[in-house]
C-alpha positions in Angstrom: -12.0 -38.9 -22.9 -15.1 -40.8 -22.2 -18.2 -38.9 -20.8 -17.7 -40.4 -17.4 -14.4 -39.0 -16.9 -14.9 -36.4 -13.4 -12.2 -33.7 -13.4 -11.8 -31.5 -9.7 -10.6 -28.5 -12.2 -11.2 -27.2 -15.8 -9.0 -24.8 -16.9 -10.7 -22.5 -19.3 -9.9 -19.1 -21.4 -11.1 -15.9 -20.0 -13.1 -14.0 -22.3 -14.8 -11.6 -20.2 -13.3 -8.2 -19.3 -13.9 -8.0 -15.8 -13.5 -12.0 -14.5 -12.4 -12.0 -10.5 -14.0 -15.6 -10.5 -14.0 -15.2 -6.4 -14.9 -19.1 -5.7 -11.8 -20.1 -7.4 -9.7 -17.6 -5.3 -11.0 -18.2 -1.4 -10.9 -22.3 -3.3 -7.2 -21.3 -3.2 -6.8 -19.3 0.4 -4.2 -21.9 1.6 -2.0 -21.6 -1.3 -2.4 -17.6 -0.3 -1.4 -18.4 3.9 1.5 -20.6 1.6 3.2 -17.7 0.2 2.6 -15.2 2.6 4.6 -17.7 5.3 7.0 -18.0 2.6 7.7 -14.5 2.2 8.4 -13.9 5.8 10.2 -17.5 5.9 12.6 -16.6 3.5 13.4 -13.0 4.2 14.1 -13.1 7.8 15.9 -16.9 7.9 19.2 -16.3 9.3 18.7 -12.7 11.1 19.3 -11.6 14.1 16.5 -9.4 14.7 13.8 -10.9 12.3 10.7 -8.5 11.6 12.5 -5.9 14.2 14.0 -4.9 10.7 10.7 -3.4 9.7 11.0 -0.8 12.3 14.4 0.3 11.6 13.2 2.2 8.3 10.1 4.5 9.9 12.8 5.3 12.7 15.4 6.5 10.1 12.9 8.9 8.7 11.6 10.0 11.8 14.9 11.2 13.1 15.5 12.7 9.7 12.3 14.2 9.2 12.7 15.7 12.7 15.6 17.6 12.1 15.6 18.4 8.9 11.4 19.6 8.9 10.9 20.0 12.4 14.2 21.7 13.6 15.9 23.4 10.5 12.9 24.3 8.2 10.3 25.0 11.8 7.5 23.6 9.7 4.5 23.0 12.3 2.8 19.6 12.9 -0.9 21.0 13.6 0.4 20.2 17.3 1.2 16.5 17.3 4.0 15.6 18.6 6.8 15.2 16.1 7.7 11.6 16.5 4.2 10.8 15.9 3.4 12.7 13.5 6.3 11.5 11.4 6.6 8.3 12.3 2.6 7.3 11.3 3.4 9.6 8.1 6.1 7.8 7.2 4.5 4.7 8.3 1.5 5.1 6.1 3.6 6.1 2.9 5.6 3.1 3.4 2.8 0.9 3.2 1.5 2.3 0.0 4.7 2.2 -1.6 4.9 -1.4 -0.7 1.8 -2.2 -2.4 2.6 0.1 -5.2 5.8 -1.8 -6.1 4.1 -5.0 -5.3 1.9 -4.1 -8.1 4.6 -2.5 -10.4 6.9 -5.7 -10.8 3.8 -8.0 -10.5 4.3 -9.5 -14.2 8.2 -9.3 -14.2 9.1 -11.0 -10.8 6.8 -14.0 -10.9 7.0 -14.3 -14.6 9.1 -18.0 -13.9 5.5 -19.0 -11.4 3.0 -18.2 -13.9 4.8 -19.9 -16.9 5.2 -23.5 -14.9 1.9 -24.0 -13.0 -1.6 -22.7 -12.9 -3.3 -20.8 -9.9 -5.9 -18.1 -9.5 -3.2 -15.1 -10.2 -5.2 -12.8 -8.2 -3.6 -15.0 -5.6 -0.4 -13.0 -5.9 -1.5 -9.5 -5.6 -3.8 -10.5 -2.4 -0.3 -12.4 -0.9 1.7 -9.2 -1.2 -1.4 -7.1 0.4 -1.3 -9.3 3.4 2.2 -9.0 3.5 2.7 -5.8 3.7 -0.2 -5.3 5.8 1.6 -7.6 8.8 4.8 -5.5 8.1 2.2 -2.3 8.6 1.4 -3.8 11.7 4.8 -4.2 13.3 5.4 -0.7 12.7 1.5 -0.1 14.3 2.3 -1.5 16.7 5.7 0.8 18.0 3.6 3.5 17.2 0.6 2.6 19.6 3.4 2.3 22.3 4.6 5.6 21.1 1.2 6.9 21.5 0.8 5.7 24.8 3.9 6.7 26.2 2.6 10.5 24.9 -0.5 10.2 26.6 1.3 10.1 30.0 3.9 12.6 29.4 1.0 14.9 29.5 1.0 15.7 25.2 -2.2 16.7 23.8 -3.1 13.5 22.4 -6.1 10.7 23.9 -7.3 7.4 22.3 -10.8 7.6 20.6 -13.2 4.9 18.9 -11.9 6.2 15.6 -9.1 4.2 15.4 -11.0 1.3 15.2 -11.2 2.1 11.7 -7.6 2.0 10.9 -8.3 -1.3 9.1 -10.4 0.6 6.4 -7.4 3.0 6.0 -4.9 0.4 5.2 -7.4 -1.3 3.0 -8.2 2.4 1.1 -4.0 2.7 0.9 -3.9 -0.9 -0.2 -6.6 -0.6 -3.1 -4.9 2.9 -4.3 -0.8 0.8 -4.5 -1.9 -1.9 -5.7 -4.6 -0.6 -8.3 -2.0 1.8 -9.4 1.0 -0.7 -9.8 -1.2 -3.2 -11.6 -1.9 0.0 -14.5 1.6 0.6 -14.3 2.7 -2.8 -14.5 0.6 -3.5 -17.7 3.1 -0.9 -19.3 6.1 -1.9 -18.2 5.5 -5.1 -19.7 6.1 -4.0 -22.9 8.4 -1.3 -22.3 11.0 -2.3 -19.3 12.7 1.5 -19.3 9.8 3.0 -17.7 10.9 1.1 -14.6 13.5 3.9 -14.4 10.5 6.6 -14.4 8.1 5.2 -12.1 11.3 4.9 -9.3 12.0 8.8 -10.0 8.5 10.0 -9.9 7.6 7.7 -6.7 10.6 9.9 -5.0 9.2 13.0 -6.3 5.5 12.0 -5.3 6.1 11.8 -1.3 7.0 15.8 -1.5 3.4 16.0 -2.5 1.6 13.5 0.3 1.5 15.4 3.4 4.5 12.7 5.1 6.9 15.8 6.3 4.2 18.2 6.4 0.4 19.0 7.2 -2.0 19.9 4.8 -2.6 23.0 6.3 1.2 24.0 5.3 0.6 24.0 2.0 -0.8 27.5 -0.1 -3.9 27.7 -1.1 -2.6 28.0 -4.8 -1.2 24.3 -4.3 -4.5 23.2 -2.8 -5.5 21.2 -5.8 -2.9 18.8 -5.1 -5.0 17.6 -2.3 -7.9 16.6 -4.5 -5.5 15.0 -7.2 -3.3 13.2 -5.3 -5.4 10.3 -3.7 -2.7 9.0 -1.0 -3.4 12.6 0.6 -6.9 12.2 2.1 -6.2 8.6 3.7 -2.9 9.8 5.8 -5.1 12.8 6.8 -8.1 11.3 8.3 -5.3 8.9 9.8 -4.2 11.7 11.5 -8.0 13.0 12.4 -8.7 9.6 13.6 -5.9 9.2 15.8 -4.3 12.7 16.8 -8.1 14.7 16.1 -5.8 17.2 13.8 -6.3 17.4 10.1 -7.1 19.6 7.3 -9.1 17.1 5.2 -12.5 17.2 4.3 -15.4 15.7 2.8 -14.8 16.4 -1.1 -11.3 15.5 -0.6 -12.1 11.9 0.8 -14.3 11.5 -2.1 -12.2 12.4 -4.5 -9.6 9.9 -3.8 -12.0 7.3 -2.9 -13.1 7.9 -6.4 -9.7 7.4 -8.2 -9.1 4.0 -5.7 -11.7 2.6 -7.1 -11.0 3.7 -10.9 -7.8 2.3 -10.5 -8.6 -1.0 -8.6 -11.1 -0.9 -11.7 -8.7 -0.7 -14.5 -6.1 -2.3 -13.0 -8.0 -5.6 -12.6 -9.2 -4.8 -16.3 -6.0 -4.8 -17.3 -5.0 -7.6 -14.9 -7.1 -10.0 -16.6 -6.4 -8.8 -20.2 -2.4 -8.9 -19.9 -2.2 -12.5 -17.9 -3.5 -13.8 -21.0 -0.3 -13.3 -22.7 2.7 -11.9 -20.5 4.7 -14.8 -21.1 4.9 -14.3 -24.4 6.2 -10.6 -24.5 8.3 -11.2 -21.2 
């Protein structure tokens, strides 16, 4: 290789701890646009009601969540209507478990596209992100017509500048699933059985996000779950943004701001550490 010789790329070893290398990644956007349209390309070839599907799910748990919370067990809503109360609950959770799994099976599902061809892998976390932020919006979308067909029935509800920020609330979800996937997906690696875990306690963990219920329903003594479970605050102000009902406050917001961004943090830590050599142990 004489000194002449101009190459476009160079491939080289990461040896810091913390390497995003940004340029390379918005250097690679299209290849991002690429897989997101083949994600939706591929899942909805050959349906009859394409991303319609994305609506059936929030539906199902709103009509579930409405008989089995709102009729059988009488537990209140802080005075939202039921259907929208569940459906943005369920709407919200969704879309962090989305990004979650995204990040869980990160290593393990594209383990054949990372051994055959280089690419910024950051690439795939931001493709599933955008993903399941246009699947978010679907649903969004039912739930603004929802929203407006509540307004003139008379419910107590009204649109407000506030929900202009909705963007920064799926971003906050988004940081929190994926950040947390990523740590979790660094230990799955190695051990494959704690799949089986991380499915249970995902189950158990909606119980203790305020999806079914408010924040206000839960005892005092159980308070602290508020402050330690970071998906709680987001679906709150959600609700204080778009219904003006919600028991969240300042320290709470903080809180799991705080734990997004240790484990957006970590996880890209442990992003770039395990990347190096997933191959090898997958």
């Amino acid at each position: 290789m004489s000194e002449n010789d101009d190459w476009s790329i160079i491939i080289t070893p990461k040896r810091k701890l913390f390497d995003l290398n940004l340029k390379e990644i918005i250097k690679y956007r299209e290849l991002i646009f690429l897989f997101v349209k083949r994600d939706f390309t591929t899942q909805y070839k050959q349906t009859l009601f394409g991303p319609l599907w994305h609506l059936v799910s929030p539906i199902l748990t709103t009509i579930v969540f409405t008989f089995v919370f709102g009729q059988l067990a009488k537990i209140g809503t802080d005075g939202i209507p039921h259907t929208l109360f569940y459906f943005s609950g369920s709407m919200l959770w969704g879309y962090f478990t989305a990004n979650f799994n995204s990040g869980t099976y990160l290593f393990s599902s594209n383990a054949g596209l990372f051994g055959k061809v280089y690419f910024p892998r950051l690439v795939i976390p931001i493709n599933n992100i955008l993903t399941n932020s246009i699947r978010t919006l679907i649903q969004f979308a039912l739930l603004m017509l929802m929203f407006v067909f509540f307004i003139f029935t008379g419910a107590q509800v009204k649109f407000s500048w506030l929900m202009l920020l909705f963007p920064f609330i799926l971003l906050w979800l988004a940081i929190i699933g994926i950040g947390a996937g990523i740590i979790i997906s660094s230990l799955t690696t190695k051990y494959r059985d704690l799949f089986q875990i991380v499915g249970f306690a995902l189950g158990l963990a909606m119980y203790a996000t305020p999806v079914a219920y408010p924040l206000s329903e839960i005892p005092f003594s159980f308070s602290w779950l508020a402050y330690a479970n970071p998906v709680c605050a987001p679906i709150e102000v959600f609700r204080l943004f778009f219904f003006g009902s919600a028991s969240v406050n300042i320290y709470m917001i903080l809180s799991s701001i705080g734990i997004a961004l240790f484990c957006l943090i970590l996880g890209l830590i442990l992003f770039n550490q395990n990347e190096k050599n997933f191959i090898d142990v997958l």
